[in-house]
C-alpha positions as a printed NumPy array, in Angstrom:
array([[  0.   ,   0.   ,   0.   ],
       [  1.404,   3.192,  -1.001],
       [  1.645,   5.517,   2.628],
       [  2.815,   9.026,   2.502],
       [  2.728,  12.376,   5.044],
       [  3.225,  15.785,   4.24 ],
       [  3.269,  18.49 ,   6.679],
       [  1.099,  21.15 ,   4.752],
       [ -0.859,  24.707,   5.673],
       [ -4.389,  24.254,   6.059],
       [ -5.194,  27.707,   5.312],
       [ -2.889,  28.8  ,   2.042],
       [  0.634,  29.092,   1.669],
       [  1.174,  30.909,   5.377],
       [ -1.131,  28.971,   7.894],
       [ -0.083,  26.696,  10.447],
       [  1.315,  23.468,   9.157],
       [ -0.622,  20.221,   9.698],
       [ -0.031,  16.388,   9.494],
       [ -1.598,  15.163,   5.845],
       [ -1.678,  11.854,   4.322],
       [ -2.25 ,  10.037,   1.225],
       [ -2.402,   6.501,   0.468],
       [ -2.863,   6.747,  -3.228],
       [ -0.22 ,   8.698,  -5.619],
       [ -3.081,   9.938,  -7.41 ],
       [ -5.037,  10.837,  -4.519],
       [ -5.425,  14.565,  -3.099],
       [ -3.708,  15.252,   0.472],
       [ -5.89 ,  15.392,   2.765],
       [ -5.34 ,  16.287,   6.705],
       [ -4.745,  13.106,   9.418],
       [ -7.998,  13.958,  10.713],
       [-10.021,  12.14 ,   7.952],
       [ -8.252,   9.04 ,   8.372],
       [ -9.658,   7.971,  11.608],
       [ -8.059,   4.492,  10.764],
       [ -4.594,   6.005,  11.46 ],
       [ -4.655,   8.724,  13.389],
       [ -4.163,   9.206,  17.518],
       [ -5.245,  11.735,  19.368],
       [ -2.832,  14.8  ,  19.268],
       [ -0.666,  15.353,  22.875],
       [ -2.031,  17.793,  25.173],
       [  0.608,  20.443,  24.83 ],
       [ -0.058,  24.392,  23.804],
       [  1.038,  24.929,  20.553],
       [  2.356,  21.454,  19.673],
       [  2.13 ,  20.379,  15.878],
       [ -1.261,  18.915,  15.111],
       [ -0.522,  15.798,  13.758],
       [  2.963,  15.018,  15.709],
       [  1.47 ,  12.053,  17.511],
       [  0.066,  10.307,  14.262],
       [  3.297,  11.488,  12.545],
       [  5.335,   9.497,  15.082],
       [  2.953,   6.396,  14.895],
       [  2.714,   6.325,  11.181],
       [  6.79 ,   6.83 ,  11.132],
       [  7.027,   3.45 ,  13.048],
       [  4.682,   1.983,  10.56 ],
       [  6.852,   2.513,   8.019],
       [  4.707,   5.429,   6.215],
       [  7.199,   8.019,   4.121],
       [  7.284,  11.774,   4.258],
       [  6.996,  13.901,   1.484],
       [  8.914,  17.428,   1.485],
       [  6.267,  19.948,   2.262],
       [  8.751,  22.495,   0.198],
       [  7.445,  20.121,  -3.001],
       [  3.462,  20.885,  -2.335],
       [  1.03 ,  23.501,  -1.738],
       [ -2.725,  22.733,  -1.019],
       [ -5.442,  24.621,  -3.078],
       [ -8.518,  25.337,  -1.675],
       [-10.546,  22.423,  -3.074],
       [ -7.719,  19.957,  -1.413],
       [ -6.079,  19.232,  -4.301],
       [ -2.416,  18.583,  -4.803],
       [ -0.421,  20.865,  -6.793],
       [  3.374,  20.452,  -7.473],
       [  5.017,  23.819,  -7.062],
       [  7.616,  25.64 ,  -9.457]])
């Protein structure tokens, strides 16, 4: 099964970075939350990365990351490479 994260802005280029995932090459990122089969709840810690928990687990699982540098979410969730 393909398995890949991508730290990515939720809100344009700018906004605060959060844990996404794919498990298809052709399918859009999307953020951990809607993959309730994977994801753990995020630690308890004021201003920690959303996502760092499921990031670790999914690490030990043998997922890959993807350089957030290489993609930039659209508004309709759809993955664009950038120049």
């Amino acid at each position: 099964m393909f398995k890949q994260m991508c730290w990515l802005s939720i809100s344009g280029t700018n906004g605060e970075k959060i844990l996404h995932l794919r498990t298809q090459p052709n399918q859009p990122w999307q953020p951990y939350t809607a993959f309730p089969q994977y994801a753990v709840p995020d630690y308890e810690i004021p201003g920690g990365s959303k996502g760092w928990a499921t990031y670790q687990k999914l690490k030990c699982e043998g997922w890959n990351l993807a350089p957030s540098n290489q993609w930039q979410q659209s508004s309709v969730g759809q993955p664009l490479k950038s120049a």
